[in-house]
N, CA, C and O atoms as CSV, one atom per row, in Angstrom:
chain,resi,resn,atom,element,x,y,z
A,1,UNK,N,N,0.830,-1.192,0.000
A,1,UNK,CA,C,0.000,0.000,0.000
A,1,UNK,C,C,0.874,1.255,0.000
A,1,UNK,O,O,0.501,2.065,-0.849
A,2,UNK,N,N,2.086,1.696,0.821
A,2,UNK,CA,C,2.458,2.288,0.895
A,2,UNK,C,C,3.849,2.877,-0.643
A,2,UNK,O,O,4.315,3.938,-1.056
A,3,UNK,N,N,3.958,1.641,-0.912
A,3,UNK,CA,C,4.795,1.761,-2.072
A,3,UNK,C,C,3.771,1.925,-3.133
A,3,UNK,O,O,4.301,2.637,-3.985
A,4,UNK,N,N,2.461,1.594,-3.536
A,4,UNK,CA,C,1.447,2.010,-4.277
A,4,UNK,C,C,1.369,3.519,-3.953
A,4,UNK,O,O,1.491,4.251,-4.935
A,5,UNK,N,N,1.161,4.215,-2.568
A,5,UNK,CA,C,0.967,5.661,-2.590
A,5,UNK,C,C,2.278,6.261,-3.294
A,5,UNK,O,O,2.216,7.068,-4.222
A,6,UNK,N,N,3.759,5.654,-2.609
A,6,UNK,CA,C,4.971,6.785,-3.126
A,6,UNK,C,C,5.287,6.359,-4.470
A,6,UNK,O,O,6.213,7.011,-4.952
A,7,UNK,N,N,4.730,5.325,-5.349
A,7,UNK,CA,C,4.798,5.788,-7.315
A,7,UNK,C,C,3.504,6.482,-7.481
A,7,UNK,O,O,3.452,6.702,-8.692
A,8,UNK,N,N,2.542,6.901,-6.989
A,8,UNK,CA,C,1.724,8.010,-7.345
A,8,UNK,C,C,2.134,9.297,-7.113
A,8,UNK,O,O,2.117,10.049,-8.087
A,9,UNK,N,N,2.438,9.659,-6.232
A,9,UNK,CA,C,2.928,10.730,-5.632
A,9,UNK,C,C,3.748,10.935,-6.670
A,9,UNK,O,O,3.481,11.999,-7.229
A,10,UNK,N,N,4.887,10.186,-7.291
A,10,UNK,CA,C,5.998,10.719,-8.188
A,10,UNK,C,C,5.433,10.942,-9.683
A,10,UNK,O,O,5.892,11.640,-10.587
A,11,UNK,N,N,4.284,10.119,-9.648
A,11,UNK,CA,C,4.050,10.516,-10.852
A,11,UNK,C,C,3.007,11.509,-11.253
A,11,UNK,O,O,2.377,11.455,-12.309
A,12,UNK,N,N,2.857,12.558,-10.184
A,12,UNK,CA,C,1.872,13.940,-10.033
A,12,UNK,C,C,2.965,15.226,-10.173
A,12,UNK,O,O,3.990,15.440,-9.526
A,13,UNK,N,N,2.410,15.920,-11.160
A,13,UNK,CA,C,3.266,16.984,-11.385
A,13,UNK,C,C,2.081,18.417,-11.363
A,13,UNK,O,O,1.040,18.500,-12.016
A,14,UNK,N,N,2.548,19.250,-10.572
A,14,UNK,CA,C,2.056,20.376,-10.215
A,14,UNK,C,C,2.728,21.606,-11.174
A,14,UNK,O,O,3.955,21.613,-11.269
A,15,UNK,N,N,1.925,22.674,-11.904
A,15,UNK,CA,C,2.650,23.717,-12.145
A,15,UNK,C,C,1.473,25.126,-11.643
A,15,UNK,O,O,0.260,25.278,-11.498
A,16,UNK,N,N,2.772,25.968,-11.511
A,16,UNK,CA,C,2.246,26.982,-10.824
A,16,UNK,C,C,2.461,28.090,-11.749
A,16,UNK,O,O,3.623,28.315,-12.088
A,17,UNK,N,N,1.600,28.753,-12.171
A,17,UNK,CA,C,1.952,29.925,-13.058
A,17,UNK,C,C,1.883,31.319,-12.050
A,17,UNK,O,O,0.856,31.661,-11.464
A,18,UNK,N,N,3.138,32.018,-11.978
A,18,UNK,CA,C,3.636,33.245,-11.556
A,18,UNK,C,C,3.736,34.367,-12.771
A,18,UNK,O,O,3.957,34.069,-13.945
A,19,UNK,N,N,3.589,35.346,-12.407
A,19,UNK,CA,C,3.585,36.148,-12.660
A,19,UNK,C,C,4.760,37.361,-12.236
A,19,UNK,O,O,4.556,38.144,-11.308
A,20,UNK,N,N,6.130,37.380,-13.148
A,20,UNK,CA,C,6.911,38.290,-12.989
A,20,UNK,C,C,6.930,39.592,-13.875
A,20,UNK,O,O,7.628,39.610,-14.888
A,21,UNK,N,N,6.073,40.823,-13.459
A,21,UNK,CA,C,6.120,41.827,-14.668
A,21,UNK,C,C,5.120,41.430,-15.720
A,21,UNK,O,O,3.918,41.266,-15.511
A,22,UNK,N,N,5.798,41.280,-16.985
A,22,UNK,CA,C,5.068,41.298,-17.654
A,22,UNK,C,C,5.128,39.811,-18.080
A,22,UNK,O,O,4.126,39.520,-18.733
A,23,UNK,N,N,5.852,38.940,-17.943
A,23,UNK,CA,C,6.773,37.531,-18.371
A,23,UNK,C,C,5.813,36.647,-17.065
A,23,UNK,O,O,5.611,37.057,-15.922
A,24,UNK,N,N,5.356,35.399,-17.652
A,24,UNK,CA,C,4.479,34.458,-17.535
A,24,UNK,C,C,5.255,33.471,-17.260
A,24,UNK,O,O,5.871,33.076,-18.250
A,25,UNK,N,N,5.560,32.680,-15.900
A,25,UNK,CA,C,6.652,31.380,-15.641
A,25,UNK,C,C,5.945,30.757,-15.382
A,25,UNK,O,O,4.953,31.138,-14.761
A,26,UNK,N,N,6.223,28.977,-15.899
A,26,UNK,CA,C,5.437,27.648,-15.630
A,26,UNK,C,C,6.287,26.968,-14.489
A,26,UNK,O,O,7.301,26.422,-14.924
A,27,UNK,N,N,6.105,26.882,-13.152
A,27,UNK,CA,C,7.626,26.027,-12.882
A,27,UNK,C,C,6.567,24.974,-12.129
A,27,UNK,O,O,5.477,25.283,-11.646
A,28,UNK,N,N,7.028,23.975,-12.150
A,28,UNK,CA,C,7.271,22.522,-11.721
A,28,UNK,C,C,7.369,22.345,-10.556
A,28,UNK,O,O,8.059,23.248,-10.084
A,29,UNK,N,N,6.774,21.072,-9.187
A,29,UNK,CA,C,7.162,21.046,-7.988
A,29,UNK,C,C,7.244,19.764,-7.370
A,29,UNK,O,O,7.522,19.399,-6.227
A,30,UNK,N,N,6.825,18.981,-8.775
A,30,UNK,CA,C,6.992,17.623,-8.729
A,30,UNK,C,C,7.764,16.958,-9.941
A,30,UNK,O,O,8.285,17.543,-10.891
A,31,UNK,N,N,7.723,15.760,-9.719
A,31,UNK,CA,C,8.190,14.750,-11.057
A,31,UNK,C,C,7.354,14.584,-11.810
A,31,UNK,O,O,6.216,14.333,-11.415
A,32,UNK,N,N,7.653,14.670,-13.107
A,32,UNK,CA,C,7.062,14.211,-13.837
A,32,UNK,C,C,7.141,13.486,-15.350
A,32,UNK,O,O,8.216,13.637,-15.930
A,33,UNK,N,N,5.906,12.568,-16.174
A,33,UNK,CA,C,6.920,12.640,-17.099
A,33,UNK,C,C,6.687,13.294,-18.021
A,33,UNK,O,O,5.954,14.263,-17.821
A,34,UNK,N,N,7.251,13.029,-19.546
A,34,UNK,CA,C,7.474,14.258,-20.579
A,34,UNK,C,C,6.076,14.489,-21.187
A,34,UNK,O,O,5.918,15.564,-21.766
A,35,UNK,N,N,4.742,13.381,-21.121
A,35,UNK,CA,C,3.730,13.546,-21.799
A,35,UNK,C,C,2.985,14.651,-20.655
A,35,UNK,O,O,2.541,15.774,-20.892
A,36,UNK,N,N,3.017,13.986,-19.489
A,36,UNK,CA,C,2.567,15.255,-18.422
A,36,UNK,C,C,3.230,16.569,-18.722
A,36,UNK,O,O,2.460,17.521,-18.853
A,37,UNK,N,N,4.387,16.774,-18.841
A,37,UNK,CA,C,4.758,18.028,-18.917
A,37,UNK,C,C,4.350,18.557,-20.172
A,37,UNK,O,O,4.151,19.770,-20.108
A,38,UNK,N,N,4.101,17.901,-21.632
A,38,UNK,CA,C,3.388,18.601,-22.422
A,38,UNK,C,C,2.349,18.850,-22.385
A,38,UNK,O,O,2.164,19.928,-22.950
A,39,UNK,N,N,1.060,18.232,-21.826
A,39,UNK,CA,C,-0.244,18.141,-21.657
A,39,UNK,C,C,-0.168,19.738,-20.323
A,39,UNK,O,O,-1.029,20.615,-20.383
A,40,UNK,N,N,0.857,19.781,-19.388
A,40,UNK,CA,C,0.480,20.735,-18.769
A,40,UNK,C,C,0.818,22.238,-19.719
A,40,UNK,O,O,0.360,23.359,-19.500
A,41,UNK,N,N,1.617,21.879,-20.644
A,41,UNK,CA,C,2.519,23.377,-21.144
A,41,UNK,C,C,1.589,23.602,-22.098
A,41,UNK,O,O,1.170,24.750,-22.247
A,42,UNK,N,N,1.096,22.510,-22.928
A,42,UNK,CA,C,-0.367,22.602,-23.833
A,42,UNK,C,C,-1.478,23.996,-23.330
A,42,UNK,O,O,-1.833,25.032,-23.891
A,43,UNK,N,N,-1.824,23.234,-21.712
A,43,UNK,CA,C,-3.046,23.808,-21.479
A,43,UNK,C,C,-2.265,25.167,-20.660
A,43,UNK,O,O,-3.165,25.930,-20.309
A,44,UNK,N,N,-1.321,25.544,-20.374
A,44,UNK,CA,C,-0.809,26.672,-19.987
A,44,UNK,C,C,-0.643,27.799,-20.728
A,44,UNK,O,O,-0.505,28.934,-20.271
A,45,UNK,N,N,-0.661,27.315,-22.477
A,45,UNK,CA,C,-0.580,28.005,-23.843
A,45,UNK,C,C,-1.944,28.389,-23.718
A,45,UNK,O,O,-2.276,29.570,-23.612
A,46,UNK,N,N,-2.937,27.217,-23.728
A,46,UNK,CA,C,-4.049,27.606,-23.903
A,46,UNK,C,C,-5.321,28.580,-23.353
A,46,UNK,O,O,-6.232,29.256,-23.832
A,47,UNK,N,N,-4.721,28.161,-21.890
A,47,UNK,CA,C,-5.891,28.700,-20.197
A,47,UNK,C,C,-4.777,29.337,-19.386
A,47,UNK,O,O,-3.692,28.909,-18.991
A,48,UNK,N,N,-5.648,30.960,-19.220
A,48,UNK,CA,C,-4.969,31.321,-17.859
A,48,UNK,C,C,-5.010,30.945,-16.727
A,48,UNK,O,O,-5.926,31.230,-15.954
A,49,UNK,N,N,-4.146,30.330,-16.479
A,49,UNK,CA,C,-4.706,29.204,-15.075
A,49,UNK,C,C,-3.659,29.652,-13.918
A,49,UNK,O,O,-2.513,29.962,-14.245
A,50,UNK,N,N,-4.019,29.678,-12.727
A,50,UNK,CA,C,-3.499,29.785,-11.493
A,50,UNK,C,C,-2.494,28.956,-11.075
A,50,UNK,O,O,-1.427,29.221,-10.522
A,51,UNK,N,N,-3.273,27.287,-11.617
A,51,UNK,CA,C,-2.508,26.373,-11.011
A,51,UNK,C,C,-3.102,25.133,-11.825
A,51,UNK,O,O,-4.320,24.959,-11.817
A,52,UNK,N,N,-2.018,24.019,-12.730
A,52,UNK,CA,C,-2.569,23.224,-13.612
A,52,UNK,C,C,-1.937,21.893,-12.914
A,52,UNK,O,O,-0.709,21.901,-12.832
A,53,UNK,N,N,-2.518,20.920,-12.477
A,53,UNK,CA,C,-1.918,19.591,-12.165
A,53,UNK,C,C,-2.490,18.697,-12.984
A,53,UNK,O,O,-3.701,18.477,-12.967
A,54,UNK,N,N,-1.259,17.827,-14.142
A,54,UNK,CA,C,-1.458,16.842,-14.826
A,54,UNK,C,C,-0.875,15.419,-13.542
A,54,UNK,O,O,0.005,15.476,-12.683
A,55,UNK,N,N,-1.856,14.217,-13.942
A,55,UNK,CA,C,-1.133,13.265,-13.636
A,55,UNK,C,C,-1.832,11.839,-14.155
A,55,UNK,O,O,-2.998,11.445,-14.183
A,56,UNK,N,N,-0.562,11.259,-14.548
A,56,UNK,CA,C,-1.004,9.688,-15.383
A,56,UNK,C,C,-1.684,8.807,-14.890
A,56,UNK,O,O,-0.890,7.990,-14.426
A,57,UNK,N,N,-2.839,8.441,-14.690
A,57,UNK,CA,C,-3.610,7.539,-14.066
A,57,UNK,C,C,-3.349,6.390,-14.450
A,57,UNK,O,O,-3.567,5.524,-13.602
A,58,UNK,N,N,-2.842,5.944,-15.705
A,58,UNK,CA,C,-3.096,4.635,-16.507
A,58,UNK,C,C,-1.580,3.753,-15.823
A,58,UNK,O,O,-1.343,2.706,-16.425
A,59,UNK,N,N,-0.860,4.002,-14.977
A,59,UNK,CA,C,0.065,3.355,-14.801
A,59,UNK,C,C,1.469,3.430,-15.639
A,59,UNK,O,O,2.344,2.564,-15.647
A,60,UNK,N,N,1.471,4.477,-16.229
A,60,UNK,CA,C,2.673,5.460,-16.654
A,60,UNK,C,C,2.666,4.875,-18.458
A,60,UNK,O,O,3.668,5.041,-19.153
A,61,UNK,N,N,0.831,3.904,-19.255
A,61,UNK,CA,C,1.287,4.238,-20.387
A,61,UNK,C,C,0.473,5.538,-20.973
A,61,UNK,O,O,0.095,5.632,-22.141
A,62,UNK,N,N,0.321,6.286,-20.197
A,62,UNK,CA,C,-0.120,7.331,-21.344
A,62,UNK,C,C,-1.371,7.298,-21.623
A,62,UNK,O,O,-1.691,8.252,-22.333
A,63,UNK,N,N,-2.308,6.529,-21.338
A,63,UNK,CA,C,-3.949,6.223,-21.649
A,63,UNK,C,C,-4.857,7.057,-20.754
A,63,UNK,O,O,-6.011,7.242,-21.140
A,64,UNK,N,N,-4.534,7.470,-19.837
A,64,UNK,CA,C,-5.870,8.143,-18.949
A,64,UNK,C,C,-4.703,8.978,-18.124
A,64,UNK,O,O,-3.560,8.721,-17.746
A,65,UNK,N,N,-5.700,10.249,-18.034
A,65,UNK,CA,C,-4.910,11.573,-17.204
A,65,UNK,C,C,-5.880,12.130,-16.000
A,65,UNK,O,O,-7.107,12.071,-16.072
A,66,UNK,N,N,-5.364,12.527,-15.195
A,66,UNK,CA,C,-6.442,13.315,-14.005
A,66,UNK,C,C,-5.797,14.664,-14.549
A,66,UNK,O,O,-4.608,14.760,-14.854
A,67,UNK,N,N,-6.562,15.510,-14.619
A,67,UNK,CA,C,-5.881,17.221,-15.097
A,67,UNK,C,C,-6.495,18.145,-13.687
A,67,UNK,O,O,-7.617,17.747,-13.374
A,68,UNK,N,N,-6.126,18.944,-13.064
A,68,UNK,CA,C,-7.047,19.581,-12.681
A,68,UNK,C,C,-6.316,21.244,-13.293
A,68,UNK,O,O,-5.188,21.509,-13.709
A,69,UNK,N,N,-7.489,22.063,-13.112
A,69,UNK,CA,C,-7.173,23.332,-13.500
A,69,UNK,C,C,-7.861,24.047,-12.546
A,69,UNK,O,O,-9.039,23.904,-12.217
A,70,UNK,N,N,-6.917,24.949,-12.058
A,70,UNK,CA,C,-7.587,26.911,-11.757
A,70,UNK,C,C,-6.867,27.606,-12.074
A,70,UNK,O,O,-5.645,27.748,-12.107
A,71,UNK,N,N,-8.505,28.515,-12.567
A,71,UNK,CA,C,-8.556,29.746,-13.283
A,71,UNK,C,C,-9.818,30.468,-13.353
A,71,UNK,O,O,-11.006,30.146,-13.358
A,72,UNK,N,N,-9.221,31.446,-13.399
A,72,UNK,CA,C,-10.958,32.804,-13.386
A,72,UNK,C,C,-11.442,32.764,-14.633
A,72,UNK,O,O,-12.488,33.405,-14.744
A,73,UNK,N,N,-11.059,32.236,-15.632
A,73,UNK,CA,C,-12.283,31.787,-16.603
A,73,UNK,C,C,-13.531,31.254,-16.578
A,73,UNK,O,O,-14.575,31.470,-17.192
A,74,UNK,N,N,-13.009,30.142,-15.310
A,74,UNK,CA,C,-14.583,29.471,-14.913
A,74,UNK,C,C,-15.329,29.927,-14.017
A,74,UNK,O,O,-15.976,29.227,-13.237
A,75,UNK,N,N,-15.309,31.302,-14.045
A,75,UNK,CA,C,-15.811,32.107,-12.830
A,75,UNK,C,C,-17.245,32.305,-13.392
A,75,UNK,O,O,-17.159,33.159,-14.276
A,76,UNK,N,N,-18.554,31.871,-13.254
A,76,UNK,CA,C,-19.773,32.289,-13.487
A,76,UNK,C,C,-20.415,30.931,-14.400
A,76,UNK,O,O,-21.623,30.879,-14.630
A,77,UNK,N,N,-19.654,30.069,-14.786
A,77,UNK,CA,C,-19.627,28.896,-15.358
A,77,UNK,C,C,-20.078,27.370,-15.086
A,77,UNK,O,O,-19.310,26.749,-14.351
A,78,UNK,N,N,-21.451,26.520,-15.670
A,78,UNK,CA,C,-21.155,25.092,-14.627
A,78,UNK,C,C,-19.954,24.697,-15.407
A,78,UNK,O,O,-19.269,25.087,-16.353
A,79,UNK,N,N,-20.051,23.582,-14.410
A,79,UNK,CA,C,-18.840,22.574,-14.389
A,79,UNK,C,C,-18.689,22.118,-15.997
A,79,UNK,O,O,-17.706,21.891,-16.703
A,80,UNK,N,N,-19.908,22.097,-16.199
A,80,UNK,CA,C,-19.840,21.359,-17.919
A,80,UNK,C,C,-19.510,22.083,-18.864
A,80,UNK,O,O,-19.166,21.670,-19.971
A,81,UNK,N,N,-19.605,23.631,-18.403
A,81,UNK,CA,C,-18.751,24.611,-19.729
A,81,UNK,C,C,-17.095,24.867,-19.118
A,81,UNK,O,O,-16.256,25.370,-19.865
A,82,UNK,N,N,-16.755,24.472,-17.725
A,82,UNK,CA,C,-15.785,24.186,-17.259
A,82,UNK,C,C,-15.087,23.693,-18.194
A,82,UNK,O,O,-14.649,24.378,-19.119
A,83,UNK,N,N,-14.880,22.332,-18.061
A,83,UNK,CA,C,-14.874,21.084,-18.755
A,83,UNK,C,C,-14.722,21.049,-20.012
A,83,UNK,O,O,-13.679,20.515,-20.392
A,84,UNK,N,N,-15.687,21.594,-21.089
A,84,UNK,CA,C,-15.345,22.185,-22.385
A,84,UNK,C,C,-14.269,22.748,-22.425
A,84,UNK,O,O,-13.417,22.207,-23.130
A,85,UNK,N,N,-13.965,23.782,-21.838
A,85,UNK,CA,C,-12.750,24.725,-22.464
A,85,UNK,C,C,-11.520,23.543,-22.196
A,85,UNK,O,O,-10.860,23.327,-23.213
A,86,UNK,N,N,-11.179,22.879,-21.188
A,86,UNK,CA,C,-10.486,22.348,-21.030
A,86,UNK,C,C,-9.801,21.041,-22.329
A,86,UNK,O,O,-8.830,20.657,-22.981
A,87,UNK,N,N,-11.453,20.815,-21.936
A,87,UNK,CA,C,-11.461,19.759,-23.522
A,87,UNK,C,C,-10.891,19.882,-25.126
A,87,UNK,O,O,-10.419,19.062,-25.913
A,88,UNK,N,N,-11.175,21.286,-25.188
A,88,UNK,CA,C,-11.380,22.014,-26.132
A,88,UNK,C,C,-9.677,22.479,-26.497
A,88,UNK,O,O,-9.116,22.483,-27.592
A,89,UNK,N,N,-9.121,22.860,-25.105
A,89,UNK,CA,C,-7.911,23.549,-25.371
A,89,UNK,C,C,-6.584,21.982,-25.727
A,89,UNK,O,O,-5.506,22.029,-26.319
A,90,UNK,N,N,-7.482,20.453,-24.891
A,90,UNK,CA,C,-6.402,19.597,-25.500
A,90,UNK,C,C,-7.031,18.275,-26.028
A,90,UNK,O,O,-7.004,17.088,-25.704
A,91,UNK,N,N,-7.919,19.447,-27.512
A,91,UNK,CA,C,-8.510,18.398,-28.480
A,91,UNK,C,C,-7.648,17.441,-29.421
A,91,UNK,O,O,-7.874,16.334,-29.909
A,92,UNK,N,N,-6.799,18.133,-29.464
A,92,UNK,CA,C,-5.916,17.057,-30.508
A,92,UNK,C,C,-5.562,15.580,-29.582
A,92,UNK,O,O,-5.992,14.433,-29.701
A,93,UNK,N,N,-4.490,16.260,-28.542
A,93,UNK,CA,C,-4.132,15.229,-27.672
A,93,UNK,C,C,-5.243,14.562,-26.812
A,93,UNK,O,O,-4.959,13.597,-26.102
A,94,UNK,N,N,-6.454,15.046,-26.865
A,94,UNK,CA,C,-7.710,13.864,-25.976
A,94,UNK,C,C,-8.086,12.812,-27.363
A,94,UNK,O,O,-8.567,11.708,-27.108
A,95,UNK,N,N,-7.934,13.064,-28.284
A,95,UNK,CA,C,-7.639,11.737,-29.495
A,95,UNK,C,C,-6.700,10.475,-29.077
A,95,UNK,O,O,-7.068,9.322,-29.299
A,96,UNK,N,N,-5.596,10.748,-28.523
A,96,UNK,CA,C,-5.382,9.716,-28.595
A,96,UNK,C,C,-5.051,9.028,-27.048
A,96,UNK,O,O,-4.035,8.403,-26.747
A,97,UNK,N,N,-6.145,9.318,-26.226
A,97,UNK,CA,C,-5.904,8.941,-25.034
A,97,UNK,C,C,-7.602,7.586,-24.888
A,97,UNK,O,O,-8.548,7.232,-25.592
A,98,UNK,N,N,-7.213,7.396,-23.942
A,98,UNK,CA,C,-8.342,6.673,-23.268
A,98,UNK,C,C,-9.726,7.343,-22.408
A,98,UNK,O,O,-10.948,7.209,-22.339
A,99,UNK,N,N,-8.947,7.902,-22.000
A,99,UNK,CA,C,-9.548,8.767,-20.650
A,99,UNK,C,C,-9.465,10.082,-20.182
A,99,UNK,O,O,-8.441,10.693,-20.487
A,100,UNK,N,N,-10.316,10.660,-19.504
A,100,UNK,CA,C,-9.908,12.384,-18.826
A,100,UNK,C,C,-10.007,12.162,-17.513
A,100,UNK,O,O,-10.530,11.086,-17.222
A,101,UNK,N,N,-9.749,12.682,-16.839
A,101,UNK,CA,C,-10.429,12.698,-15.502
A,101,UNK,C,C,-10.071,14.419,-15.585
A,101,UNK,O,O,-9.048,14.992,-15.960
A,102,UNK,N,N,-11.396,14.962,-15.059
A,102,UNK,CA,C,-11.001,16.885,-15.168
A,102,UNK,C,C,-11.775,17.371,-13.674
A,102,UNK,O,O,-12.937,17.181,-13.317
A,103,UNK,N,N,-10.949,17.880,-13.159
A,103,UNK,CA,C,-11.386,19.058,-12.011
A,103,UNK,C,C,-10.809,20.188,-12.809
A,103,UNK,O,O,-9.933,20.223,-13.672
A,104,UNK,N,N,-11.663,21.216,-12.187
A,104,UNK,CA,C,-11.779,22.801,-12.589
A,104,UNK,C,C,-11.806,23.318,-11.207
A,104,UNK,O,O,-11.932,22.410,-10.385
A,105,UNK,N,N,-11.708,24.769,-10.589
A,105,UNK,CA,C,-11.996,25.232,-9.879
A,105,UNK,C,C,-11.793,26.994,-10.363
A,105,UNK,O,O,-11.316,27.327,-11.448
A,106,UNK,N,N,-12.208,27.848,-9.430
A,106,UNK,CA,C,-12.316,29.393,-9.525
A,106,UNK,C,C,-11.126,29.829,-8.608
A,106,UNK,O,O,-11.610,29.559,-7.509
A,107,UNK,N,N,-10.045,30.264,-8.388
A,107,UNK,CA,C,-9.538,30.795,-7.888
A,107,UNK,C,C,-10.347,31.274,-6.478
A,107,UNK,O,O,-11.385,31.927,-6.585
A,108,UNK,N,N,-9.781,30.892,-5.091
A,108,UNK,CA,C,-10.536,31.718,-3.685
A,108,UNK,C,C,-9.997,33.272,-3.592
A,108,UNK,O,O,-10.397,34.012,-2.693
């Protein structure tokens, strides 16, 4: 059980978008791997987001993702036009997956 929690844990990658000036930084606070880190830099191109966590559900091949996103886009929004934009911003790459798993939230 416990070695089941610490390969999840490694395979959750958090990014935090800061704001220096006028210049937009993605940085990283976990491991992750390279399809997570595109799927997060994807939707970081795409959504102004606060805070984007990709992570591989499928057992590291690449078939199913948990994403979550915040951002004040979804401010006034249900969950299901949530969800769209998200969808929307990684239509190419939700082709060739299995699965989504999507949380959204509004910035507190």
């Amino acid at each position: 059980m416990l070695r089941a929690l610490l390969s999840r844990r490694l395979c959750q990658v958090t990014y935090s978008l800061q704001t220096h000036g006028s210049i937009r930084c993605l940085t990283k606070t976990d491991v992750e791997t390279d399809a997570e880190k595109k799927l997060a830099e994807t939707l970081a191109s795409k959504i102004d987001a606060t805070v984007i966590r990709v992570r591989d559900i499928s057992g590291g091949c690449g078939a199913m993702y948990e994403i979550s996103v915040e951002s004040e886009i979804f401010r006034g929004k249900r969950k299901v036009q949530q969800h769209r934009i998200v969808n929307e911003a990684l239509s190419e790459e939700v082709k060739a997956m299995h699965g989504l798993r999507i949380h959204t939230e509004v910035p507190s």
